[in-house]
Wavefront OBJ file of the C-alpha trace (Angstrom):
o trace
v -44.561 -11.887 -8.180
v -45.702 -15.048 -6.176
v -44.230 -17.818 -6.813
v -46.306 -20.861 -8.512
v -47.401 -23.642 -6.088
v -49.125 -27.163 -6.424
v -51.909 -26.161 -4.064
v -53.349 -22.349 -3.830
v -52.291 -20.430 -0.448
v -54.602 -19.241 2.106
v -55.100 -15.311 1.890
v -51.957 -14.631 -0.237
v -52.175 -11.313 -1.084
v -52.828 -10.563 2.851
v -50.273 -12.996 4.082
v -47.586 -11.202 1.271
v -49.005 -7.571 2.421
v -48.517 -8.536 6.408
v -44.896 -10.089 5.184
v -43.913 -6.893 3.716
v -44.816 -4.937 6.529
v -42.659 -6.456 8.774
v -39.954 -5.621 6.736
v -40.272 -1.919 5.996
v -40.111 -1.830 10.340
v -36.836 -3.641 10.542
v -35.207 -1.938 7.723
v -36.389 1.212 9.576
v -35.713 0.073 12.938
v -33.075 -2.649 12.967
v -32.741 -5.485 15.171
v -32.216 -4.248 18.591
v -35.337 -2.923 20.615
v -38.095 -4.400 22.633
v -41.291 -6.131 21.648
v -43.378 -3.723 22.638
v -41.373 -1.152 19.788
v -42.191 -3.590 16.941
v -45.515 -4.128 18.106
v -46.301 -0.395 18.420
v -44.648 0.402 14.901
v -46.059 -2.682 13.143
v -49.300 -1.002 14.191
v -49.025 1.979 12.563
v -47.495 0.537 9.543
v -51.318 -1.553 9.333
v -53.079 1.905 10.094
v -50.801 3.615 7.288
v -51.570 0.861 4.634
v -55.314 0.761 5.926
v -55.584 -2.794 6.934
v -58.058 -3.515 8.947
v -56.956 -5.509 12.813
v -57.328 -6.267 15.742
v -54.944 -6.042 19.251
v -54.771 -8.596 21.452
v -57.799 -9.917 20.462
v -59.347 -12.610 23.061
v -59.690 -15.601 21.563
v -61.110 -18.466 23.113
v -59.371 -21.581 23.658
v -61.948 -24.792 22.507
v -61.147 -28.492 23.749
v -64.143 -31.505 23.116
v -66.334 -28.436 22.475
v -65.646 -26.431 25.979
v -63.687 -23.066 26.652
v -61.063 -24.075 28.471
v -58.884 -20.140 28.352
v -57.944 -17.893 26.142
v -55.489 -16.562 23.944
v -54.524 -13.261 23.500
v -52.391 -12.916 19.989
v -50.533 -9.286 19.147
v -52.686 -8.812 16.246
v -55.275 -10.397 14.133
v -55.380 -9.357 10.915
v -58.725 -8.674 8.793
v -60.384 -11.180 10.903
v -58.392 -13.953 9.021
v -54.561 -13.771 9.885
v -52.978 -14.045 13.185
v -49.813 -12.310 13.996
v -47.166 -12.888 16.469
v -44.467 -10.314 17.379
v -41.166 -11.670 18.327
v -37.795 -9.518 19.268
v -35.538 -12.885 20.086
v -31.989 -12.730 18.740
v -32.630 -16.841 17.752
v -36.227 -17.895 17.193
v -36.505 -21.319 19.050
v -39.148 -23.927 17.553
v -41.223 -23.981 20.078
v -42.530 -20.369 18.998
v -43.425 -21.394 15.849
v -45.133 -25.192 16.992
v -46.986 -22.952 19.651
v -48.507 -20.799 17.026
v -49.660 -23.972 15.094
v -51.173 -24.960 18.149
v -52.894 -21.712 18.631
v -54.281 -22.248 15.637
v -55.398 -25.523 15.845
v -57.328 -24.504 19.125
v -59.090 -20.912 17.736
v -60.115 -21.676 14.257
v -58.140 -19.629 12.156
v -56.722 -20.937 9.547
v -52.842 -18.742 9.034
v -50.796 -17.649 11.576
v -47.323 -15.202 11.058
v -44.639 -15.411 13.274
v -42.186 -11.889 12.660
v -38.693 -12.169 14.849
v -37.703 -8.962 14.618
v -34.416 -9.376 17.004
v -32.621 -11.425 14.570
v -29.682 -9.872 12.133
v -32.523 -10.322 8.934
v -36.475 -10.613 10.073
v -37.432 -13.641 10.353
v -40.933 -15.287 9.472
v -42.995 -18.058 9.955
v -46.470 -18.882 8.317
v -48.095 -21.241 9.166
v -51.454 -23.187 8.154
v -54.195 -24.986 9.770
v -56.666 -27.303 7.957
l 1 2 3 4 5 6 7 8 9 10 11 12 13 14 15 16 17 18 19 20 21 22 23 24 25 26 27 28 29 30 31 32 33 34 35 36 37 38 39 40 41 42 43 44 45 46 47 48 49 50 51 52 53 54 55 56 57 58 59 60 61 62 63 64 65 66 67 68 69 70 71 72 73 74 75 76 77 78 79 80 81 82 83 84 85 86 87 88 89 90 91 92 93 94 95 96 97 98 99 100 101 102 103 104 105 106 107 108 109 110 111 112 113 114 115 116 117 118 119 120 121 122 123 124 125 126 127 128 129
């Protein structure tokens, strides 16, 4: 049941969904492969549920109004949610301040950060706007 907050959250029921995802894959897999193995099974646990994504979408990177790059996240999710896919045994800040940033520069709104490499998966949601 979700807990009661002062302000409504942005795509809950996705965001909770995506959450319990990346669970079910480390309870399956544990904490000690690559990237690329959570990536790949966090995949097919969206195909298996039916949720509808994108990988490594291309997003363009917008400053004053000009593309200045691109950035390429490991999934975005129902056109709303973008996931990152860690495997670091310690997930340093600068992960999670990057994804704001990321954010901030593509126009979506969430972002999920998923550390599989730690002892317990760790997450990070984060909102722009």
């Amino acid at each position: 049941m979700p807990r009661p907050t002062k302000h409504p959250v942005v795509y809950e029921e996705l965001s909770y969904k995506i959450i319990g995802l990346g669970f079910a894959v480390q309870k399956e897999l544990g904490n000690i492969h690559t990237e690329i193995v959570y990536q790949k099974s966090f995949e097919i646990a969206l195909k298996n549920q039916e949720i509808p994504f994108e990988r490594e979408k291309r997003l363009p990177v917008i400053f004053q109004g000009k593309n200045v790059g691109l950035y390429v996240p490991d999934f975005v999710i129902d056109d709303k949610i973008i996931v990152e896919i860690k495997a670091l045994e310690m997930l340093p800040y600068k992960a999670s301040v990057q994804l704001s940033y990321y954010l901030k520069t593509t126009g979506y709104r969430v972002g999920i950060l998923l550390n599989f490499g730690s002892r317990r998966l760790q997450v990070r949601r984060r909102i722009y706007g």
